[in-house]
N, C-alpha and C positions, 0 to 999 in steps of 0.2 A: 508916233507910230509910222513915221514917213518910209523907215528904214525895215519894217516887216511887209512892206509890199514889191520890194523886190528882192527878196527873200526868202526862197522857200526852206522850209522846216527841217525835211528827209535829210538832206548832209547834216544838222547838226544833232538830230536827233543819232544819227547812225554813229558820228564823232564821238557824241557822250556815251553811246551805248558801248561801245569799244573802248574809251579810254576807260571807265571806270568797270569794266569789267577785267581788263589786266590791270588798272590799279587792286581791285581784290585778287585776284590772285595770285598778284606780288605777295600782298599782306600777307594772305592764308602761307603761302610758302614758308614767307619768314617765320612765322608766327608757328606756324606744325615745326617746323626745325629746330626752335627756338626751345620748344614744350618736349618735343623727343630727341632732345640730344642729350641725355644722359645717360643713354647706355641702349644698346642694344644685342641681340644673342649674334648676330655676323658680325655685330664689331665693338664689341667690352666697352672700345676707348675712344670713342665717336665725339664723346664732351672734345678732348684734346684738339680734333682733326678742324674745329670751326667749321666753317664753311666754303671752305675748300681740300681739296683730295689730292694726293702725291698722282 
């Protein structure tokens, strides 16, 4: 425990709090795109385009 007394919490709590909240919403992005890419009424052929746009 030598190493949590000159250690305070806040930076890493803050660190975790931020990385895993854009690791979800990496996910979520993929993941919604992933689920709605077969068609939509502005763009018929959205499956074709992947995930990037001319």
């Amino acid at each position: 425990m030598i190493g949590f007394t000159f250690f305070q919490f806040g930076p890493v709590t803050c660190h975790n709090f931020i990385y895993y909240c854009s690791r979800f919403t990496y996910n979520y992005i993929l993941v919604k795109g992933a689920l709605d890419a077969h068609s939509s009424k502005l763009m018929p052929d959205k499956k074709d385009f992947g995930y990037s746009f001319p």
